[in-house]
GUKOL-820012 format. One line per 10 residues: number of its first residue (from 1); for each residue z, x, y of C-alpha. Coordinates in Angstrom, 1 decimal. Layout:
NUM	Z X Y  ...;
END
This chain:
1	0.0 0.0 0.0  -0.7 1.2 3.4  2.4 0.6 5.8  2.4 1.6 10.0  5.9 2.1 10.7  6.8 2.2 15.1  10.0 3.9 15.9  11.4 6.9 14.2  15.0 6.6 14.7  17.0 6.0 11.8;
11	16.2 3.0 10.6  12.3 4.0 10.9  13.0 7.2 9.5  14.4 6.0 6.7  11.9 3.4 5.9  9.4 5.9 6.0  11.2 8.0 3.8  11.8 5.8 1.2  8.4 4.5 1.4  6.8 7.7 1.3;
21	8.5 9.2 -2.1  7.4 5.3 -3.7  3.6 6.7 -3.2  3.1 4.2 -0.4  0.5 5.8 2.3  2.8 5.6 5.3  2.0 6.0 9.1  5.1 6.4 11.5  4.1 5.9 15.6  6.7 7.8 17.5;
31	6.7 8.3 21.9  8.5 10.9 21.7  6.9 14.5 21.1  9.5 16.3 20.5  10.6 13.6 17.8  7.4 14.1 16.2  7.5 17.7 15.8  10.6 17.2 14.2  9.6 14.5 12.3  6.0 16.0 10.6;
41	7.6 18.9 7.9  10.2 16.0 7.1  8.4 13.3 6.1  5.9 12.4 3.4  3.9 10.2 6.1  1.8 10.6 8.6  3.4 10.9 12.4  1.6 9.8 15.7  2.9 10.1 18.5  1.8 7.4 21.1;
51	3.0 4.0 22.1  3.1 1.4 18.8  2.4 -1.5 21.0  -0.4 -0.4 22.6  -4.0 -1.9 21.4  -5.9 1.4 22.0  -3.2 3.7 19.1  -3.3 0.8 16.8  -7.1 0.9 16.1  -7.3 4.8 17.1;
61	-5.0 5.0 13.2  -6.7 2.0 11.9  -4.8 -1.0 12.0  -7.4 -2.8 10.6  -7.0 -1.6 6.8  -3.3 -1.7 7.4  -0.9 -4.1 5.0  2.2 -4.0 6.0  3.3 -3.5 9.7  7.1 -2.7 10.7;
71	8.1 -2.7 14.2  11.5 -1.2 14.3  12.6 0.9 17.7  15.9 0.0 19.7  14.5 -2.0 21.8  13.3 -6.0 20.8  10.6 -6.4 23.6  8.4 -3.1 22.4  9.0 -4.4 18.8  7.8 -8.2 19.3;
81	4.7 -6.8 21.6  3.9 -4.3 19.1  3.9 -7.1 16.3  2.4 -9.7 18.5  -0.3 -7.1 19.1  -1.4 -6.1 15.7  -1.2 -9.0 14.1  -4.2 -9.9 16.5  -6.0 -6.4 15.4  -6.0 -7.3 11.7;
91	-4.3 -11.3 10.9  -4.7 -10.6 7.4  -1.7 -7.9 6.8  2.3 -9.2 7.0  3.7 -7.9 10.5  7.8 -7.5 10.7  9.8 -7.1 14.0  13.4 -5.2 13.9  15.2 -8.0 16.8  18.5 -8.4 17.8;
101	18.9 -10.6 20.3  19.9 -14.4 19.3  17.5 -15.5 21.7  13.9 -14.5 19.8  15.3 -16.5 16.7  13.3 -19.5 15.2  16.0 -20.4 12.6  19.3 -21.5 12.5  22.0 -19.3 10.7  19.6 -17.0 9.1;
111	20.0 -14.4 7.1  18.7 -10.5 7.5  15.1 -11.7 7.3  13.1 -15.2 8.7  10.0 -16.3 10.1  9.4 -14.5 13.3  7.7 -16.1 16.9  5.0 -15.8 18.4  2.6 -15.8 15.4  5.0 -12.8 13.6;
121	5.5 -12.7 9.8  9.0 -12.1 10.1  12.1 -10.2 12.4  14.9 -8.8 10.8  18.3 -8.5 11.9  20.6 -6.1 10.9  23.6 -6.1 12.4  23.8 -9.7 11.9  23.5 -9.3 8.1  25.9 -6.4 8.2;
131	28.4 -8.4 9.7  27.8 -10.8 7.0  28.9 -8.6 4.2  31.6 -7.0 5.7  32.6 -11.1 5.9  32.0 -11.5 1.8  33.9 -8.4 0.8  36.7 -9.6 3.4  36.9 -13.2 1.8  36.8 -11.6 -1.8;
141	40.5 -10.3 -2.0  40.1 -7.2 -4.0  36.4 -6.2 -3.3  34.7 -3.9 -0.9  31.4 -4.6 -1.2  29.9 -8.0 -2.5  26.0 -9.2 -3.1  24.7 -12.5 -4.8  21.4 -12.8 -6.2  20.2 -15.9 -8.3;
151	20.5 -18.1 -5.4  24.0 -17.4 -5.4  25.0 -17.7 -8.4  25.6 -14.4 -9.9  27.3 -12.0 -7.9  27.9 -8.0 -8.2  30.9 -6.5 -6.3  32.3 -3.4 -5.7  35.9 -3.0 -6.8  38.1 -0.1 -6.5;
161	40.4 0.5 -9.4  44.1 -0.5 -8.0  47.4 1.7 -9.5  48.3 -1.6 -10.9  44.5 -2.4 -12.9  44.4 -3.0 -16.3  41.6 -0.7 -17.1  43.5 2.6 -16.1  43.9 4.5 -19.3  41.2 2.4 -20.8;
171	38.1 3.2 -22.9  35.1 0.7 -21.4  34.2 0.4 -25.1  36.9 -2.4 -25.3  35.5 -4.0 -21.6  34.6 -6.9 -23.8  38.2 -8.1 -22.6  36.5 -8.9 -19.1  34.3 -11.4 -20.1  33.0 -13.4 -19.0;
181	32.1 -10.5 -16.6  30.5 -7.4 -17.4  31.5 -3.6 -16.0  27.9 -2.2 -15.1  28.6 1.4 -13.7  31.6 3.1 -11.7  31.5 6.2 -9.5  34.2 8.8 -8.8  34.9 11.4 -5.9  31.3 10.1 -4.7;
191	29.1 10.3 -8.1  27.9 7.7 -9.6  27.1 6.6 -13.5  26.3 3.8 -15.8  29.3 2.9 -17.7  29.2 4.0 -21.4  31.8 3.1 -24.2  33.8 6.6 -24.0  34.2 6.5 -20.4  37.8 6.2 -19.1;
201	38.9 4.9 -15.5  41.5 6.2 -13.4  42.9 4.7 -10.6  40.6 5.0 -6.9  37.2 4.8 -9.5  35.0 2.5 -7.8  33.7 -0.2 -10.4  30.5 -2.2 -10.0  31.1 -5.3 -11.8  28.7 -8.6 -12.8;
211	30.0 -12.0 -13.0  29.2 -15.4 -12.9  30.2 -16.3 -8.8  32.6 -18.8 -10.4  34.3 -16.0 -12.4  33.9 -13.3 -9.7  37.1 -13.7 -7.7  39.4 -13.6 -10.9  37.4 -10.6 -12.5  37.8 -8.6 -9.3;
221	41.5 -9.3 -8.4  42.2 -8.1 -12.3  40.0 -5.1 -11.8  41.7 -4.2 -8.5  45.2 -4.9 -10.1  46.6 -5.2 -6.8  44.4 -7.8 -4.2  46.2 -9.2 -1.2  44.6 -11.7 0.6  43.5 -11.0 3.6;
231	45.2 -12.8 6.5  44.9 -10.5 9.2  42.0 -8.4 10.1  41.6 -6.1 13.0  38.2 -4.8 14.2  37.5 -2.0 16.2  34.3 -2.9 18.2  33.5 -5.8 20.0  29.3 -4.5 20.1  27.4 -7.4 18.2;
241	28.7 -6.5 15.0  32.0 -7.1 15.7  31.2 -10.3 17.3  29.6 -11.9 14.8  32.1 -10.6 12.2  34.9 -12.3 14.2  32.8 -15.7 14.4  32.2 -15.9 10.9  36.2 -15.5 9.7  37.2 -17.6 12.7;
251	36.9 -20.6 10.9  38.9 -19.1 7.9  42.7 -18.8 8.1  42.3 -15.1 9.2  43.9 -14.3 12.4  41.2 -11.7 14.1  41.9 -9.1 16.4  39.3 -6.9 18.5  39.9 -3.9 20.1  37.6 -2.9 22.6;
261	36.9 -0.1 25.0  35.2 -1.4 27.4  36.9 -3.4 29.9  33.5 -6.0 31.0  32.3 -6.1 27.6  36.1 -6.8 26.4  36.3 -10.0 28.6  32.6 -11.0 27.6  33.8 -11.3 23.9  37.3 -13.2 25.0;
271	35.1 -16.0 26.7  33.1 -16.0 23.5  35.3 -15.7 20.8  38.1 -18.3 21.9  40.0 -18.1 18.5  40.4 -14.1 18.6  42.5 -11.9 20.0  40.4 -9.9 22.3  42.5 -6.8 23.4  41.3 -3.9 26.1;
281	42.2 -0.9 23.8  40.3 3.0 23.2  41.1 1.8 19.2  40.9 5.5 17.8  43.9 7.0 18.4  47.1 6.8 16.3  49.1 5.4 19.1  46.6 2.7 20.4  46.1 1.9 16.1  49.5 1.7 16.3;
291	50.6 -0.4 19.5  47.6 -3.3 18.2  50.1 -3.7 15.0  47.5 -2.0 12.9  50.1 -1.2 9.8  50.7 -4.9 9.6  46.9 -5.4 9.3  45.3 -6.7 5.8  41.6 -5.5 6.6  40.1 -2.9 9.7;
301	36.8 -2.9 9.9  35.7 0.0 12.4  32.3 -1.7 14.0  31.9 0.3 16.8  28.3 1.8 18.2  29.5 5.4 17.7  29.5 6.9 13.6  32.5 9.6 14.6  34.9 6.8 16.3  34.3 4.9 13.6;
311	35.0 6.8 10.8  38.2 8.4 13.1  39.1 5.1 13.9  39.3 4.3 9.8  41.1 6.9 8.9  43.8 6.6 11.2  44.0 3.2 10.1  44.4 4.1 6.6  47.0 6.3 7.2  49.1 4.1 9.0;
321	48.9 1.6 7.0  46.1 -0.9 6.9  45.5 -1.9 3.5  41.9 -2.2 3.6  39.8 -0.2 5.5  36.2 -0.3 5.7  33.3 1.5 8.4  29.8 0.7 9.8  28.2 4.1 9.5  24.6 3.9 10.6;
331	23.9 8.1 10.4  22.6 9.1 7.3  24.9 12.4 7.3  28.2 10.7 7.9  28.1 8.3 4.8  29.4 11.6 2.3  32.6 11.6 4.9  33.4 8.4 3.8  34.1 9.5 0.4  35.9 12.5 1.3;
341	38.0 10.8 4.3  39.3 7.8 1.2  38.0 5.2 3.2  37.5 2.4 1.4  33.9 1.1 2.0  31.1 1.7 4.1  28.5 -0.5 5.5  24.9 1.0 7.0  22.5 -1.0 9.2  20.1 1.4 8.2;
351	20.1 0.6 4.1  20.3 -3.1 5.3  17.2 -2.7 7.0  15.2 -0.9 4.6  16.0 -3.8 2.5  14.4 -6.0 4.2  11.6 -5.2 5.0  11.5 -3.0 1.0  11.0 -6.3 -0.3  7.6 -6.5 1.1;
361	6.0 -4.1 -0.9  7.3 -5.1 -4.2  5.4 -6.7 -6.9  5.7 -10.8 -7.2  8.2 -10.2 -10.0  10.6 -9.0 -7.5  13.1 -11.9 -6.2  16.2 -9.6 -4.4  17.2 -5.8 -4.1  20.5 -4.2 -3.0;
371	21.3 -0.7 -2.1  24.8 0.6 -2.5  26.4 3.4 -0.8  28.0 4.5 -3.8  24.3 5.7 -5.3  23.6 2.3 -7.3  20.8 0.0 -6.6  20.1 -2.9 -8.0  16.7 -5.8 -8.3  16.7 -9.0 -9.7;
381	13.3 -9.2 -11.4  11.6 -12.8 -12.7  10.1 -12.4 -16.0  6.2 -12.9 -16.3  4.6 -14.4 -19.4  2.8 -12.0 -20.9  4.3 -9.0 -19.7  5.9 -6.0 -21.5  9.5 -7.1 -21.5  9.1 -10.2 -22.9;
391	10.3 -10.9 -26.7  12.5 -7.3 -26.4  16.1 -7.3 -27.4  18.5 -5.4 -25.0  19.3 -2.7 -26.9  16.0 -1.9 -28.6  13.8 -1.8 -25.8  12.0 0.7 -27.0  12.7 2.9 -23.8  11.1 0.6 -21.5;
401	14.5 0.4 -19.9  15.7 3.6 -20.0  18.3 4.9 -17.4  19.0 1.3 -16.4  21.4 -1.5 -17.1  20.8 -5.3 -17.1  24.0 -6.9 -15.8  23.0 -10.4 -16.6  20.4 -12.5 -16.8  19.6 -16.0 -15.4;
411	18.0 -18.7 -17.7  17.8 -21.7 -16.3  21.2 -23.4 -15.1  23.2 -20.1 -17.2  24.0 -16.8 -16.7  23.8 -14.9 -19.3  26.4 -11.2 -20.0  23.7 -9.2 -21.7  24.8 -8.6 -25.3  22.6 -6.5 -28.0;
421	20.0 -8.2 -29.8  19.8 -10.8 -26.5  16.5 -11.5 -26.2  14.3 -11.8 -22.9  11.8 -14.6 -22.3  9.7 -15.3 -20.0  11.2 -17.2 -17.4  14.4 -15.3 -17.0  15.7 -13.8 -14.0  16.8 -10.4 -14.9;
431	19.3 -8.3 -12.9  18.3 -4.5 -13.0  21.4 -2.0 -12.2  20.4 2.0 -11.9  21.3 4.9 -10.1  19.3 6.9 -7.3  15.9 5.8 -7.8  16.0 5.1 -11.7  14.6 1.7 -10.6  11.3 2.4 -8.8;
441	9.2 2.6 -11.9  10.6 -0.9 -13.7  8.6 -3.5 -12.1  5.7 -3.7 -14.1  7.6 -3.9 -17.2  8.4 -7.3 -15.4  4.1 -8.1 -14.5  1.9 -9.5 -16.6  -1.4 -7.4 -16.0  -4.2 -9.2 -14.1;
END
C-alpha cells in the first residue's frame, strides 16, 4: 500500500516507522529542513520537505496513486486543509485528519476514530481516546490497562501481580483454576513472554489476562490479590486530557481532583468541570503532592503536556503513597523509565494514534488491534471461509500460528477460552496475542485467497 504521511513529530514518525518495516511504501511531508535531514537515515520512507496541504507538493509526489492519506501535525487547521485538499487530487484513496478540537467533530461521543467533515474519511483523536482508557483501567479496580474487542464483549487487561495474588509461587500449568479466564502472557522488569506451563509469577509481574467482560472484574481483582476501589483520584494536568478524564469519572462516585499549573487555564477547567476539585498547584514536587492530600489518593494519573513532569510527578506520587499511579508519556524514549521508576502504567497518545489509523491498512479480516506498552499486541481477526485457518485445532496448527497465542474466540453469542483440540470455523472472531511484531505476518492465515 502506498501511504503520504504530513507531520513528522511523533506521532508521524511513528506511523511511518511502523508502516515502513510492514513493507508499506511510505512518503512523510515535513516543513521543516532540518527535521528532514534528521529524519532521512531514520526512516524506511521517503521524506519531503514542503508544506502537506499545499496542492502544488501533493501532485509534485503523486498523490494521485496514493491509498492512504494521514494528516497528523499539531495543528488541526493544516491537517483538515491538507485532507480536504487531497481528497480532491485523488477521491478514490481514504484520507485521515489527526484533530483535537471538539469543534471539527460530526459525531456525538465518539471514539478514537469517526467520519471526518468536510468530505474527510475520518479524524482521529487521541487524547480523547487516551483519556478514555485511563477511565476503563480506573473503573476496573485491580487493572492498569483495559481493551474490549468483540463489541465489548471480551476484554483483555493488564494486571499486576499483588503481594496478596493467588498465583505467586504458582506454576501457570495449573491456571486452569482461572477459568473462565485465561492467562495469555506476563512480563517482568520490562520483558515480555507468552505464558508457558513452567512459568512461575512473582509478585510486581504484569499479567495480560482474557476473560469474558462479565467475568473480567472478578478474574482481575483475584489476579491483583489486593484491588481497592478507587474513590479518589487526583490528576496532574488540566490540558485536554485531563479534562476529559475528569468528565468521564464525574458521573461515577469518584471524587476528582486536578492540579494545575497554570493559573487562566486552572480557572477555565473550574467553570467547566463543576463536579471537580480544580486546584492552582506546580503538582511535581513532594510538598505540593503532599499538601493536595495525594497519600490519601486511590488513583494519580500524571496527564500533563510535558513527558519529564509527568513521570516526576508519578513517582513522587508513588512514594508517598498513592496507590495507583499511572503516566501519559507521549516520547518514545521515556516509556523504558516507566518500568524502571515502578510506576504502575503508562498510556502514549502516540501508540493510540498509530492504532487508528494502522487499522486502515489491514486486510478485511481484521476487526480491532491494541498495542501495549508492555511489548504485547494483540488483533482480533474474523475467520474467512476458505482460508488456511479454518478446520485447524489449537494446538496442531501446523505452525501456522507459531509465536502467538489465541486468547479466545468469539462464536456467535459465546466466548470461547481456547482449549487444545478446539477447532476454528469459519465465522469466528479470533483474538491473536503476540509479542513485538510476531503478529504482522498472521492475517492471511485469516483471508480466503481471491
Amino acid at each position: 500500500m502506498r501511504v503520504i504521511v504530513v507531520g513528522a513529530g511523533e506521532v508521524g514518525v511513528n506511523l511511518a516507522r511502523t508502516l515502513g518495516s510492514d513493507g508499506h511504501e511510505v512518503t512523510v511531508i515535513e516543513n521543516t529542513s532540518e527535521r528532514c535531514s534528521i529524519l532521512e537515515g531514520e526512516l524506511d520512507a521517503l521524506v519531503v520537505e514542503g508544506n502537506g496541504a499545499s496542492p502544488r507538493v501533493l501532485r509534485e509526489i503523486g498523490v494521485e496513486g496514493i491509498d492512504l492519506f494521514a494528516a497528523v501535525t499539531q495543528i488541526d487547521e493544516v491537517n483538515l486543509i491538507a485532507a480536504m485538499g487531497a481528497k480532491q487530487l485523488n477521491p478514490k484513496m481514504t484520507t485521515i485528519a489527526r484533530v483535537r478540537d471538539p469543534d471539527f467533530a460530526v459525531e456525538e461521543d465518539v471514539d478514537e476514530t469517526h467520519r471526518g467533515p468536510f468530505g474527510i474519511d475520518f479524524v482521529i483523536d487521541p487524547d480523547h481516546a487516551t483519556a478514555h482508557d485511563i477511565a476503563e483501567a480506573v473503573l476496573l479496580p485491580g487493572a492498569v490497562s483495559v481493551e474490549y474487542f468483540g463489541d465489548g464483549r471480551l476484554g483483555l487487561a493488564e494486571v499486576i501481580v499483588g503481594e496478596e495474588s493467588p498465583l505467586i509461587g504458582v506454576s501457570l500449568s495449573k491456571r486452569e483454576r482461572l477459568e473462565p479466564a485465561y492467562i495469555v502472557g506476563w512480563s517482568r522488569a520490562g520483558t515480555a513472554k507468552l505464558a508457558e506451563g513452567d512459568d512461575v509469577l512473582a509478585a510486581g509481574d504484569h499479567l495480560i489476562v482474557v476473560a469474558a467482560r462479565e467475568h473480567l472484574a472478578q478474574t482481575v481483582a483475584r489476579l491483583a490479590g489486593k484491588a481497592r476501589e478507587v474513590r479518589r483520584c487526583i490528576i496532574f494536568g488540566g490540558g485536554r486530557i485531563g479534562t476529559r478524564l475528569a468528565s468521564i469519572l464525574e458521573p461515577t462516585p469518584i471524587r476528582v481532583t486536578i492540579l494545575e499549573r497554570e493559573a487562566d487555564r486552572a480557572r477555565r477547567v473550574a467553570e467547566l468541570l463543576g463536579g471537580t476539585l480544580v486546584l492552582h498547584e506546580e503538582g511535581v514536587s513532594r510538598d505540593a503532592l503532599l499538601q493536595s492530600g495525594v497519600g490519601e489518593a486511590d488513583a494519580f494519573i500524571a496527564s500533563a503536556g510535558d513527558d519529564r513532569a509527568n513521570l516526576l510527578a508519578a513517582l513522587n506520587a508513588k512514594r508517598l503513597g498513592a496507590d495507583l499511579c499511572m503516566s501519559v508519556v507521549s516520547r518514545e524514549e521515556f516509556v523504558p523509565l516507566v518500568d524502571a521508576l515502578e510506576i504502575d502504567a503508562a498510556f502514549s497518545p502516540r501508540l493510540i494514534a498509530a492504532e487508528a489509523i494502522l487499522r486502515f491498512v489491514h486486510t478485511r479480516a481484521l476487526r480491532a488491534m491494541h498495542f501495549l506498552r508492555t511489548g504485547f499486541e494483540a488483533l482480533e481477526l474474523e475467520v474467512e471461509e476458505g482460508s488456511l485457518i479454518v478446520g485447524r485445532q489449537i494446538g496442531r496448527t501446523g505452525g501456522v500460528l507459531h509465536g502467538c497465542r489465541i486468547g479466545a474466540i468469539l462464536r456467535g453469542s459465546e466466548v470461547l477460552i481456547p482449549r487444545v483440540g478446539t477447532e476454528i470455523n469459519a465465522g469466528d472472531r479470533v483474538l491473536m496475542l503476540g509479542v513485538d511484531g510476531t503478529l504482522a505476518d498472521l492475517e492471511p492465515a485469516f483471508t480466503a485467497s481471491s
